[in-house]
C-alpha positions in Angstrom: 0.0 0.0 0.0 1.8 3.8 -1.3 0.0 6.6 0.7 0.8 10.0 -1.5 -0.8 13.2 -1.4 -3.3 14.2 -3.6 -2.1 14.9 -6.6 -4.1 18.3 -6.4 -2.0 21.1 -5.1 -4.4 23.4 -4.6 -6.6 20.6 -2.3 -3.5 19.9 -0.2 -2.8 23.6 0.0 -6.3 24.3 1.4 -6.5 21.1 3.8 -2.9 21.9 5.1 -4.4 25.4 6.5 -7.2 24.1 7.6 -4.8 21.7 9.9 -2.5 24.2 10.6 -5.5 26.4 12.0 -7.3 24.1 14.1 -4.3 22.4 16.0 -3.9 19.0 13.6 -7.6 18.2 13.4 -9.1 17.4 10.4 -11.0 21.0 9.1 -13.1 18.6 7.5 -15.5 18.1 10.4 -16.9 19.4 13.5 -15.7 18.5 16.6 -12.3 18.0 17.2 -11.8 14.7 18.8 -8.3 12.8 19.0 -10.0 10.3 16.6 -10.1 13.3 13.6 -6.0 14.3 14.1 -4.4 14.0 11.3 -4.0 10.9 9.8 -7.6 10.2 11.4 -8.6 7.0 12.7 -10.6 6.2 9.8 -7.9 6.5 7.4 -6.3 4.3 9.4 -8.3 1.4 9.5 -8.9 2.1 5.8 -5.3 1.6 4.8 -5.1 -1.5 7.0 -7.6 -3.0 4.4 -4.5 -4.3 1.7 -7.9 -4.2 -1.0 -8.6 -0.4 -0.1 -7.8 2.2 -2.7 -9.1 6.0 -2.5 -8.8 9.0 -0.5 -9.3 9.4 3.5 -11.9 12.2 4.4 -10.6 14.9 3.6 -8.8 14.2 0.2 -5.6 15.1 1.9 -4.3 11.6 1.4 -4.6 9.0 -1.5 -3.6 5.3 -1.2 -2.8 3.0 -4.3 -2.1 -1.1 -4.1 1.9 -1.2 -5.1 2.6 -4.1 -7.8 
C-alpha cells in the first residue's frame, strides 16, 4: 500500500491550512476529537484493508495497491 498526497495542489494547500488552524484536526469536520487528528482513525483502518484504494476524508491523502 503507497500513501501519497493528492495529486491536487491546490486541495493539499487548502487542507494543510485548515490543519494548521485548528491544531492538527481534520478542518473537515466538527468537533475535534483525537480520533479526527491527522492521519484520522478512519484512514487508518482504511489503509489496514490491503484491498482499499481511494482517498481518506478529507482528500488530503490517496492510497494505491503497489505491484
Amino acid at each position: 500500500m503507497a500513501v501519497t498526497l493528492n495529486p491536487d495542489k491546490e486541495i493539499v494547500k487548502t487542507i494543510r491550512e485548515g490543519l494548521k488552524a485548528r491544531g492538527g484536526y481534520c478542518p473537515c469536520r466538527l468537533e475535534n476529537k483525537e480520533e479526527y487528528k491527522c492521519m484520522c482513525e478512519e484512514f487508518k483502518a482504511q489503509i489496514a484493508d490491503p484491498e482499499y484504494e481511494g482517498y481518506c476524508h478529507c482528500m488530503l491523502y490517496h492510497t494505491t495497491k503497489e505491484a
